[in-house]
DRENDO-1510 file (C-alpha; in Angstrom, 1 decimal, always signed):
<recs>
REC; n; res; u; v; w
REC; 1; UNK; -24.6; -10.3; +14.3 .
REC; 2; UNK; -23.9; -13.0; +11.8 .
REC; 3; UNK; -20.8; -15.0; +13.3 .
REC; 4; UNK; -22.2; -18.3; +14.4 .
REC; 5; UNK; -19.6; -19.4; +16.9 .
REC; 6; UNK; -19.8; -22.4; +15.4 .
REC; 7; UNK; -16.5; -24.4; +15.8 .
REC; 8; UNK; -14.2; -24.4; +13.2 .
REC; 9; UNK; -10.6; -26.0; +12.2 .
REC; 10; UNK; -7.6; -24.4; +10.0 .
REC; 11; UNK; -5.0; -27.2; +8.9 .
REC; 12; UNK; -1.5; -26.7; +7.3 .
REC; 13; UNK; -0.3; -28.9; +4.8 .
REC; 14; UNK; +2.5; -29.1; +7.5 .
REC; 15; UNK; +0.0; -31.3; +9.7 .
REC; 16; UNK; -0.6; -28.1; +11.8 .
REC; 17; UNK; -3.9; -27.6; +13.4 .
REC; 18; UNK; -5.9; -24.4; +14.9 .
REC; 19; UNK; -9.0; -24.8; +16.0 .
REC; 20; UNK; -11.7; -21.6; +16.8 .
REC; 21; UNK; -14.8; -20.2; +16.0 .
REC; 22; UNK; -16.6; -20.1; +12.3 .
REC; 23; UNK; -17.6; -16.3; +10.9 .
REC; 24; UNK; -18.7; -15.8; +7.7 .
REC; 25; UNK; -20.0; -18.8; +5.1 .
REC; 26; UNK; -20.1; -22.4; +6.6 .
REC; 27; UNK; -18.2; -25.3; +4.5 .
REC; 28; UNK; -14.7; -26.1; +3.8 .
REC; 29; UNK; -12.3; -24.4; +1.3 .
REC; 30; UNK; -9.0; -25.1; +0.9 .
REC; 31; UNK; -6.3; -22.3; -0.8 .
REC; 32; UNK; -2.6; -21.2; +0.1 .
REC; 33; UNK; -2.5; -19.9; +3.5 .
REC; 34; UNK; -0.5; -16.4; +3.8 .
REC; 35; UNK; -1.1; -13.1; +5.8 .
REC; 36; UNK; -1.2; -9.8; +5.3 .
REC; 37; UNK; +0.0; -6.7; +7.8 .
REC; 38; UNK; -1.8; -4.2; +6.5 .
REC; 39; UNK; -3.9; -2.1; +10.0 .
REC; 40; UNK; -6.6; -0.9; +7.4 .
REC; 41; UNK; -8.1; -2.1; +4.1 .
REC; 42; UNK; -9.4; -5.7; +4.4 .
REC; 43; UNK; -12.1; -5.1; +2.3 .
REC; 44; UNK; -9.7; -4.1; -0.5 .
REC; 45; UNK; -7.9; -7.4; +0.3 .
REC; 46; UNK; -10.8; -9.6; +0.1 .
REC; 47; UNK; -11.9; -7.8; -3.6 .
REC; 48; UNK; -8.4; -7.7; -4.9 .
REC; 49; UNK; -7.8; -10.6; -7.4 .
REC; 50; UNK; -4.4; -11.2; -7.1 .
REC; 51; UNK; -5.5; -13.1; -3.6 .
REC; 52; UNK; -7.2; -15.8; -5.7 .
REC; 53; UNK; -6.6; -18.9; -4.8 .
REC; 54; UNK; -5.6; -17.8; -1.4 .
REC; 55; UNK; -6.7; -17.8; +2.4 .
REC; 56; UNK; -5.9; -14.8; +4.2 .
REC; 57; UNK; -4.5; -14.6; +7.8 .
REC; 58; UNK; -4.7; -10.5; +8.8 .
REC; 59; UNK; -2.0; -9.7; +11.3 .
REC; 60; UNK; -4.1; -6.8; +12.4 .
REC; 61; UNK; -6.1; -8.0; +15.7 .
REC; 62; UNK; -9.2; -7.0; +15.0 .
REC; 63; UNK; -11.6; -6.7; +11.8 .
REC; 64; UNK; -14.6; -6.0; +11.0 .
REC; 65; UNK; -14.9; -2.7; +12.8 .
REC; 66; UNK; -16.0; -0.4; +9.7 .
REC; 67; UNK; -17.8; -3.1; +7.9 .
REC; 68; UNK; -17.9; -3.1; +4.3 .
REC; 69; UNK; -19.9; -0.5; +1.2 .
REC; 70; UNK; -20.0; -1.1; -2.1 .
REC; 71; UNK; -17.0; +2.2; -2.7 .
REC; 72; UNK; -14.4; +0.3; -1.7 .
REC; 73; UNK; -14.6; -2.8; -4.1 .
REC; 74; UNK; -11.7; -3.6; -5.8 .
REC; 75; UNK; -13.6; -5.7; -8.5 .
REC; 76; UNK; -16.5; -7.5; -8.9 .
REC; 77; UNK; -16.5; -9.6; -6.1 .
REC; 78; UNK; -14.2; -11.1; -3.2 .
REC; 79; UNK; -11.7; -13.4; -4.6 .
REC; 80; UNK; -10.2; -14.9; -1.4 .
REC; 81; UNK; -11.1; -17.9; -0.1 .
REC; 82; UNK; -11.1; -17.5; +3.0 .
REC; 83; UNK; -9.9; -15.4; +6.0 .
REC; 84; UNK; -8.3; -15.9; +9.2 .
REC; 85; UNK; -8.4; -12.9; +12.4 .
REC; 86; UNK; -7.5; -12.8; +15.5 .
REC; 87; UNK; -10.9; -11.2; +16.8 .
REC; 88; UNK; -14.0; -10.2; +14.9 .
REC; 89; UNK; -16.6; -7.0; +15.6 .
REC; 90; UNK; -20.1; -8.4; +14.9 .
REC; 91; UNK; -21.5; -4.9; +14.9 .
REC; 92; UNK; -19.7; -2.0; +12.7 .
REC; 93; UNK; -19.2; +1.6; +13.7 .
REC; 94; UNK; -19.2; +3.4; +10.3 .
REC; 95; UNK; -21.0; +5.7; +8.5 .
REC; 96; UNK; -20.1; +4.3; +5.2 .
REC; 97; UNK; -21.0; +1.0; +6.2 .
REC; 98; UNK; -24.1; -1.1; +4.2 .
REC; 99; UNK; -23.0; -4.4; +6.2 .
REC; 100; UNK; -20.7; -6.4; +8.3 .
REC; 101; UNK; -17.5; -8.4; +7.5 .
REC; 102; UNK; -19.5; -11.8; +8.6 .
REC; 103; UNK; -22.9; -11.0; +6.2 .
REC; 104; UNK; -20.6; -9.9; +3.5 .
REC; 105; UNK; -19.0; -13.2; +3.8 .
REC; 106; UNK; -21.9; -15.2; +3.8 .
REC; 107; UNK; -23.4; -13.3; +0.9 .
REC; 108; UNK; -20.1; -14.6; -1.2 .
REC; 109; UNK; -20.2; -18.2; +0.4 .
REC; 110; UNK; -16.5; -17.4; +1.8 .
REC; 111; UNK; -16.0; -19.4; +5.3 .
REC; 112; UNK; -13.8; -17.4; +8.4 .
REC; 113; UNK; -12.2; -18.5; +11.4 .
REC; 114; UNK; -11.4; -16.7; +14.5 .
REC; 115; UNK; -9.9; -16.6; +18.1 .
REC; 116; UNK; -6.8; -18.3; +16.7 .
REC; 117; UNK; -3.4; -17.2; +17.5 .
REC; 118; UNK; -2.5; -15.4; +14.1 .
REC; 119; UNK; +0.7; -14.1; +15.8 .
REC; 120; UNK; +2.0; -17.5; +15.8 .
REC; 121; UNK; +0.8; -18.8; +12.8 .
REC; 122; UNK; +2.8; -15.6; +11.3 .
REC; 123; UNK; +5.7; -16.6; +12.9 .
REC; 124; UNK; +5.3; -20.1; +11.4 .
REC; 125; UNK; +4.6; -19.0; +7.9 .
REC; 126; UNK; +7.7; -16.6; +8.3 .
REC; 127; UNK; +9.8; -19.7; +9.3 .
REC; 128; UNK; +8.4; -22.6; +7.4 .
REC; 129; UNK; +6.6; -20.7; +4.0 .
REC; 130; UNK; +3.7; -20.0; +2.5 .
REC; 131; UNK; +1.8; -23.3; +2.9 .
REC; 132; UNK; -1.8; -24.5; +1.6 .
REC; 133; UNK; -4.0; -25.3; +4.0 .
REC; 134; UNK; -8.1; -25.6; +4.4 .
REC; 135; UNK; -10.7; -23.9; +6.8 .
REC; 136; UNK; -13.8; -26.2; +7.6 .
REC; 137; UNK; -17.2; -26.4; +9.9 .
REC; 138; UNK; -17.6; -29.5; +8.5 .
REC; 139; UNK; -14.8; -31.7; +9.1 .
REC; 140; UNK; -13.4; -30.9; +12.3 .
REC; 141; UNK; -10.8; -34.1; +12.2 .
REC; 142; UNK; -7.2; -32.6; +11.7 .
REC; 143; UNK; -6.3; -35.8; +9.6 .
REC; 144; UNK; -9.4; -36.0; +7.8 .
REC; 145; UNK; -8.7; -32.1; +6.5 .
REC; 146; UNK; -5.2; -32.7; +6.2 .
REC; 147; UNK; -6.3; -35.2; +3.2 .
REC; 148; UNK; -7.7; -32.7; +1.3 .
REC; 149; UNK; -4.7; -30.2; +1.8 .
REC; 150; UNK; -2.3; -32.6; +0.6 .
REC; 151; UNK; -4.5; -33.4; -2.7 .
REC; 152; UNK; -4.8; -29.5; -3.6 .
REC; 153; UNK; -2.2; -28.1; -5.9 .
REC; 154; UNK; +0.6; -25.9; -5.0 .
REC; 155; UNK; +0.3; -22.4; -6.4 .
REC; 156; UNK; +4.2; -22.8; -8.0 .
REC; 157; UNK; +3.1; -23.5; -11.5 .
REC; 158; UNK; -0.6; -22.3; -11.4 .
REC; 159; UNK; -2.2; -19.8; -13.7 .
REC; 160; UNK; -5.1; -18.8; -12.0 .
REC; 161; UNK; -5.5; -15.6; -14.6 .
REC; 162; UNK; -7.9; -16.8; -16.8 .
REC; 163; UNK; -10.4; -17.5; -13.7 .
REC; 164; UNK; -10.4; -13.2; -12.9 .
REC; 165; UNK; -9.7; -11.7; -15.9 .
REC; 166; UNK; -12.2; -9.6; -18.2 .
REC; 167; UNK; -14.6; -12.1; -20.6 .
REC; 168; UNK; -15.3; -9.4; -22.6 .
REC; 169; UNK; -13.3; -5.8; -23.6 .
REC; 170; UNK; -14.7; -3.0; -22.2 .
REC; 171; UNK; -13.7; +0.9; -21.5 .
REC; 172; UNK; -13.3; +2.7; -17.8 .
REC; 173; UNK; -13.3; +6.4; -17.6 .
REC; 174; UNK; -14.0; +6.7; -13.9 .
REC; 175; UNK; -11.4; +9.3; -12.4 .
REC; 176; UNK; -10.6; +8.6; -8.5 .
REC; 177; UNK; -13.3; +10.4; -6.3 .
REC; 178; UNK; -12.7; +14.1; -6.1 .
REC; 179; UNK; -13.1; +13.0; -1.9 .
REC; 180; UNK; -10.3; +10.9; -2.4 .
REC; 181; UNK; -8.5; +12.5; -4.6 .
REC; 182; UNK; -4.5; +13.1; -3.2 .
REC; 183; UNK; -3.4; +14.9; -5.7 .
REC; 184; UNK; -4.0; +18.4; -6.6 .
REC; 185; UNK; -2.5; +18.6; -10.4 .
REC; 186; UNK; -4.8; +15.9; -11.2 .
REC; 187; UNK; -7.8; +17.0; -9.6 .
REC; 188; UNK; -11.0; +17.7; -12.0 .
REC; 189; UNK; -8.6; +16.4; -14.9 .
REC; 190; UNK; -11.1; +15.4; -17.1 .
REC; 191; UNK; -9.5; +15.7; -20.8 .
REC; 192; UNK; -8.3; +12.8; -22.3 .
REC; 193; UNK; -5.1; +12.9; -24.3 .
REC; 194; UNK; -3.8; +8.9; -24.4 .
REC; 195; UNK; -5.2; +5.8; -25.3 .
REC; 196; UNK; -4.2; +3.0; -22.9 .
REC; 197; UNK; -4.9; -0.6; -23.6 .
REC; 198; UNK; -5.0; -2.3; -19.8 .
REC; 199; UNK; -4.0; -6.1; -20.3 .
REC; 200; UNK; -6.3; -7.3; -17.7 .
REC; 201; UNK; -5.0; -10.1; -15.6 .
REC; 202; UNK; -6.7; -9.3; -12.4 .
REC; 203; UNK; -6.6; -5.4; -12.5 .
REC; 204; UNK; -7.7; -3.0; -9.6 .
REC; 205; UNK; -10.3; -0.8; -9.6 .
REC; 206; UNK; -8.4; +2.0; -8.2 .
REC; 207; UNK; -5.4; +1.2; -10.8 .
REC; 208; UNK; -8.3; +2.0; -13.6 .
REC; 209; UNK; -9.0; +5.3; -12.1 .
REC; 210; UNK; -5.9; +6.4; -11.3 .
REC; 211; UNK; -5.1; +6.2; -14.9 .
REC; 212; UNK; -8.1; +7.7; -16.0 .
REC; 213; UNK; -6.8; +10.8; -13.2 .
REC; 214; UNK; -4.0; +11.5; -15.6 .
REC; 215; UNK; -5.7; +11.9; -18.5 .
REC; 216; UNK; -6.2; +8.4; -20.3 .
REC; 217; UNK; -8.8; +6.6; -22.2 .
REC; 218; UNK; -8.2; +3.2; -21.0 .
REC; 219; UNK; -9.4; -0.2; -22.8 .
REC; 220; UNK; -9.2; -3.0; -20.6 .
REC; 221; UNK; -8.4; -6.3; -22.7 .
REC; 222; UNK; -9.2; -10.1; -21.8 .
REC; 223; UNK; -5.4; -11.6; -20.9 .
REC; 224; UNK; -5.7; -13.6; -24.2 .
REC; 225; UNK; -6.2; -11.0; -26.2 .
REC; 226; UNK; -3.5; -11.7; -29.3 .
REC; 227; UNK; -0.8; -8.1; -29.5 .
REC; 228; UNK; -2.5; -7.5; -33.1 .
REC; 229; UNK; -6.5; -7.4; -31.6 .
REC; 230; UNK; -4.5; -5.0; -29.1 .
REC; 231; UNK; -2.8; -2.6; -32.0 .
REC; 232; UNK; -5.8; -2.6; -33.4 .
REC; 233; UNK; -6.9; +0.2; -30.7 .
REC; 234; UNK; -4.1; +2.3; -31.9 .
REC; 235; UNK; -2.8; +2.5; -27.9 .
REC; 236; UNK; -0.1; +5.5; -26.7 .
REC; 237; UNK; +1.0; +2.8; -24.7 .
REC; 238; UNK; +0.2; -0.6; -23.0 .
REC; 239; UNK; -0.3; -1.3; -19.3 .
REC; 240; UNK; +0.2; -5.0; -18.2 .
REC; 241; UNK; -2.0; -5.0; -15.0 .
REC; 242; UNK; -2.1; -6.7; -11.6 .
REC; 243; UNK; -3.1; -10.5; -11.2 .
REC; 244; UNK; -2.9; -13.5; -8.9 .
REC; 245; UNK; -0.7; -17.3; -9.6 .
REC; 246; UNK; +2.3; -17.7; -10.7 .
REC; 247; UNK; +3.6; -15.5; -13.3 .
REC; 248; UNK; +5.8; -18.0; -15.1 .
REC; 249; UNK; +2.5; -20.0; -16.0 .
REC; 250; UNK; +0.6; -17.1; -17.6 .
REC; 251; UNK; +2.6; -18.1; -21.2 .
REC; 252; UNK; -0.1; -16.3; -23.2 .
REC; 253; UNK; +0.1; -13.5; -21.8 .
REC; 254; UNK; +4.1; -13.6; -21.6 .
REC; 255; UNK; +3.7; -14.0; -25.6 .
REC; 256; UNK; +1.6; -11.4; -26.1 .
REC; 257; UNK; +4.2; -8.6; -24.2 .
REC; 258; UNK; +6.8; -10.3; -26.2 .
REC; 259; UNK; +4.9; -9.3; -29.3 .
REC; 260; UNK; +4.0; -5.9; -28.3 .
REC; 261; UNK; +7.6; -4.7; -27.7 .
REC; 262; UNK; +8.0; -5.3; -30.9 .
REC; 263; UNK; +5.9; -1.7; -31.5 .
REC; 264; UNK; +8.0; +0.0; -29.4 .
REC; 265; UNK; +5.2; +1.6; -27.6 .
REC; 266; UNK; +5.7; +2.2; -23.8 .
REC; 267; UNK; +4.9; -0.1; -21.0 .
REC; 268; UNK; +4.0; +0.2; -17.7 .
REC; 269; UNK; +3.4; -2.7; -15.3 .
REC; 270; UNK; +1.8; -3.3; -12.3 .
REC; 271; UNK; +2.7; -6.4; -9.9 .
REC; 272; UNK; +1.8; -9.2; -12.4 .
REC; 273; UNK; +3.0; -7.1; -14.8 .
REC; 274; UNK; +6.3; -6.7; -13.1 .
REC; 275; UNK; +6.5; -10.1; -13.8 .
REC; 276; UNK; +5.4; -10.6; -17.2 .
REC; 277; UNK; +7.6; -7.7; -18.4 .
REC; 278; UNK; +10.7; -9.4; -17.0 .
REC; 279; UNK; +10.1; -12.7; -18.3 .
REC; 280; UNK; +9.1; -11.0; -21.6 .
REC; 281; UNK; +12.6; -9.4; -21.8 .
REC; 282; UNK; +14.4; -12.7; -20.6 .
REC; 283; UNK; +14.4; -13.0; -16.9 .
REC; 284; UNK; +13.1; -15.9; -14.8 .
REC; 285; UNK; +10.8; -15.5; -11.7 .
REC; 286; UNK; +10.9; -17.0; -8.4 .
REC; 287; UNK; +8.4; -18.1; -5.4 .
REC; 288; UNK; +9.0; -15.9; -2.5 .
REC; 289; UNK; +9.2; -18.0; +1.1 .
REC; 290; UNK; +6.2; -16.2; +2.1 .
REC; 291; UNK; +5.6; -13.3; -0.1 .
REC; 292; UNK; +5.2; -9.6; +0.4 .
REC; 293; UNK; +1.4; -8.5; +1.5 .
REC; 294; UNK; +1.1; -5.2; +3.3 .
REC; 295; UNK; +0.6; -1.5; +3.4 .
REC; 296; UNK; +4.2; -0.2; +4.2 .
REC; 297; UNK; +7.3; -1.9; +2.7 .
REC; 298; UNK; +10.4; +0.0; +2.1 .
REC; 299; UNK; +11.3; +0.2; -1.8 .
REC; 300; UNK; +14.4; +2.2; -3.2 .
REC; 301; UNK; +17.8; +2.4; -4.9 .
REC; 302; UNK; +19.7; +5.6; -3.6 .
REC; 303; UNK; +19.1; +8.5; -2.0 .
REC; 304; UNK; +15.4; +8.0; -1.8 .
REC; 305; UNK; +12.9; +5.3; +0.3 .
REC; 306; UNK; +9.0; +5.3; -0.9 .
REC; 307; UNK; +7.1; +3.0; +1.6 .
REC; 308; UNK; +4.9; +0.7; -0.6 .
REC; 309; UNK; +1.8; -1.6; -0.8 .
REC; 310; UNK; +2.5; -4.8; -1.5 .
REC; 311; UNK; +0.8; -7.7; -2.9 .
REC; 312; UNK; +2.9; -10.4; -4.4 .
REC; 313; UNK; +4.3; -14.2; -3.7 .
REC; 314; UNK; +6.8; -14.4; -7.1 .
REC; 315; UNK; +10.0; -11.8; -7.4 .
REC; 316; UNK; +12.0; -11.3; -10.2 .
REC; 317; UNK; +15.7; -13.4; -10.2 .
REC; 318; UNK; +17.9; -10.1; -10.3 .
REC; 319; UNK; +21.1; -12.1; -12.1 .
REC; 320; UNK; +18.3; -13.4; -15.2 .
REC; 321; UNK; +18.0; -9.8; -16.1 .
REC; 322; UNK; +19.7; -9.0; -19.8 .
REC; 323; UNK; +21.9; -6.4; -19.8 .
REC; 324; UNK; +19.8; -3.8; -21.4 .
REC; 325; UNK; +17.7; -3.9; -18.2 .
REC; 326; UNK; +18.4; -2.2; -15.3 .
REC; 327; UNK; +17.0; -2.1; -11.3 .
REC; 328; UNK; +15.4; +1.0; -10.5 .
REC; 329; UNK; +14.4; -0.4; -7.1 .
REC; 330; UNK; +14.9; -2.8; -5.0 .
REC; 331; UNK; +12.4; -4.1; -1.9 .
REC; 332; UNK; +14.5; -2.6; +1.1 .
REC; 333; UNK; +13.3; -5.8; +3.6 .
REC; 334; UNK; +15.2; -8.5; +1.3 .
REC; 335; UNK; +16.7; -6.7; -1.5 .
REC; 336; UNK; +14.3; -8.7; -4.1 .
REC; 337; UNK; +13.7; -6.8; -7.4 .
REC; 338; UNK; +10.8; -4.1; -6.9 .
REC; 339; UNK; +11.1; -2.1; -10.3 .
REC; 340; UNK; +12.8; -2.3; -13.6 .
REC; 341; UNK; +13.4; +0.0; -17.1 .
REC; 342; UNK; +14.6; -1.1; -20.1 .
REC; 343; UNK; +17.7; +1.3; -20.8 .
REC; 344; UNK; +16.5; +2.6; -24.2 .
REC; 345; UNK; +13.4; +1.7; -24.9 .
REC; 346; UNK; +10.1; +3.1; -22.8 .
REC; 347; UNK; +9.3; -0.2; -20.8 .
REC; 348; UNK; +9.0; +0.1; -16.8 .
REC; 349; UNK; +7.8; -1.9; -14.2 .
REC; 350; UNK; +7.5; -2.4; -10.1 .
REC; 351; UNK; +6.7; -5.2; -8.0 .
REC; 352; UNK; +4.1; -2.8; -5.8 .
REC; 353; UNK; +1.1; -1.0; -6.3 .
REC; 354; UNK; +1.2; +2.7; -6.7 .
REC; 355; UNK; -2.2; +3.3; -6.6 .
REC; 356; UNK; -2.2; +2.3; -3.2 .
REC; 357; UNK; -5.7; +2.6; -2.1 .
REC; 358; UNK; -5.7; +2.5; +0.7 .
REC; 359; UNK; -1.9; +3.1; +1.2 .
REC; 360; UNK; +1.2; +5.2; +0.7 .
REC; 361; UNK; +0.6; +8.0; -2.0 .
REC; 362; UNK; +4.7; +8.1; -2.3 .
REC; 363; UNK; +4.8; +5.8; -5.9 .
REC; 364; UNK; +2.1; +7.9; -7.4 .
REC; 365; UNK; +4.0; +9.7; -10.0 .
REC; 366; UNK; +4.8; +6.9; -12.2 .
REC; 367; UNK; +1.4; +7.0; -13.7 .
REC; 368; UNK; +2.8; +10.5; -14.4 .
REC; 369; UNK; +5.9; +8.7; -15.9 .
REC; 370; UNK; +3.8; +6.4; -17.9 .
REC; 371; UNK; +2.3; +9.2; -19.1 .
REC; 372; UNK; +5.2; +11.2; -20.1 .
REC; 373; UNK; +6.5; +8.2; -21.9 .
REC; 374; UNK; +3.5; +7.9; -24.0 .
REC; 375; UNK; +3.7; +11.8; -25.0 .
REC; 376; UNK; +7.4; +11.8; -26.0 .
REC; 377; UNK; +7.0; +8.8; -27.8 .
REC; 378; UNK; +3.9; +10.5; -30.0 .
REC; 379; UNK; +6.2; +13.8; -29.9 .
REC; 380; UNK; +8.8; +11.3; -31.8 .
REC; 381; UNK; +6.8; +9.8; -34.4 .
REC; 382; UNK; +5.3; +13.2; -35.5 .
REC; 383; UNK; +9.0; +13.8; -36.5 .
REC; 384; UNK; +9.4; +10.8; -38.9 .
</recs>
């Protein structure tokens, strides 16, 4: 069964205490404390790297239920550190499934708590923010853990990129599972036509493939990587990937977009990239009270809604944007910035995930976008 019923304690950096029952590794970890309303996916949470540096509360009451296989990996490795639930199933009911959510855990030395009340911390992270706080089995003293909360640093400022981000280039040709696979235009599409260079600050899995779907050789890049190394791949265009902290701090990479629009070869970003496009144009970026994490927010401008997954604690400031930048969608909860084009050149970005997997399928034709920008910009140059 692997969940040890051990006791275990969650502290705020508020003072706020919660005390259950330990699943998952035994220890103390300490990371920003946010939740996530997704009703399926946690194992896509847990691998996705953008959650670095984070503890996840899932507003979903139960998990556990369809354990976990090595398909649905969204990297390496889980990059949380650590997860809060409501209730946990010991023993999974799934075909797919090689293990459960607690042995998983302890494979990765990530500590859980459960049988908390993760409706009301929710509601208290709604109200008061994001916060850090720090899950232990070993110090079970409120003040003693609040100690170490209060000496960990907030994630404003931190670049936590360079801790999940390639070490080494490499390409990925893997097309999304012909099970899987959503849509039809795309399906068997195995011809490449476009070289994509993938700026890898904590990129998805499923992002990879569904780029390969549409047709692209993709080279995935360390976030370092200087804009001439990049050239030097002779890209159709550049994609400026998912990835956790805050964006302001990833300067190298900020540099390096800076540099590249200089080639006037289209961009696409993801989340992270969002981000880095925007402040590479001259906008500023923002920390979000408590973020956007789920499987169905509402992002438009007119006339059309597509429901979204989102992962993200930064937004865009909508009045830092130059003039040659325009909203192409806004997040429909809050009105934060959710996508941007530049109005001449072929730059574009949005704050959610199109690949959505799982999730909404609705955003899925801006890889198709991408793609169209990257064959009318070759169509151009062949006339010069």
């Amino acid at each position: 069964m692997s969940i040890s019923g051990q006791p275990a304690l969650l502290v705020l950096a508020d003072g706020t205490a919660y005390r259950g029952l330990s699943f998952g590794a035994p220890g103390t970890t300490i990371g920003e404390v946010v939740f996530n309303t997704g009703m399926t996916g946690y194992q896509e949470v847990l691998t996705d790297p953008s959650y670095s540096g984070q503890i996840v509360t899932f507003t979903y009451p139960e998990l556990g239920n369809t354990g976990v296989n090595p398909e649905d990996e969204e990297s390496n490795q889980p990059h949380i550190k650590g997860v809060i639930a409501r209730n946990i199933c010991p023993r999974p009911s799934n075909w797919r499934s090689t293990q459960s959510l607690s042995e998983y855990l302890i494979k990765h030395k990530i500590p859980g708590i459960y049988g908390i009340d993760t409706r009301a911390l929710t509601r208290k992270i709604r109200t008061v923010g994001a916060m850090n706080g720090a899950i232990s089995t070993e110090i079970l003293s409120p003040n003693e853990l609040l100690e170490q909360v209060q000496s960990a640093p907030s994630m404003a400022g931190l670049n936590l990129v360079q801790k999940v981000t390639t070490k080494e280039v490499y390409e990925w040709s893997e097309t999304t599972n012909s099970h899987w696979e959503f849509n039809p235009s795309v399906s068997g599409n195995t011809e490449e036509n476009f070289t994509v260079v993938a700026i890898d600050f904590g990129v998805k899995k499923n992002i990879l493939r569904r780029l390969a779907s549409y047709g692209c050789r993709v080279v995935v890049v360390p976030a370092n990587t200087p804009a001439a190394e990049i050239l030097k791949h002779n890209p159709d265009g550049i994609f400026l990937s998912n990835g956790p902290g805050d964006p302001s701090a990833v300067t190298e990479g900020i540099e390096t977009t800076k540099e590249l629009l200089k080639s006037s070869k289209p961009v696409f970003g993801i989340c992270m990239g969002h981000q880095v496009l925007g402040l590479a144009l001259g906008a500023e970026t923002f920390k979000l009270k408590f973020g956007h994490r789920g499987l169905n927010h509402p992002a438009g401008l007119q006339q059309q809604v597509e429901i979204t997954s989102q992962n993200h604690g930064f937004a865009i400031k909508a009045d830092s944007l130059v003039p040659e930048v325009e909203i192409t969608h806004l997040n429909l909860n809050d009105r934060t910035v959710a996508g941007l084009r530049h109005k001449s050149l072929p730059l574009f970005s949005v704050q959610y995930h199109p690949e959505a997997s799982p999730g909404p399928h609705d955003a899925d034709y801006l890889f198709e976008r991408f793609v169209q920008a990257m064959e009318d910009s070759r169509k151009a140059t062949a006339k010069i």
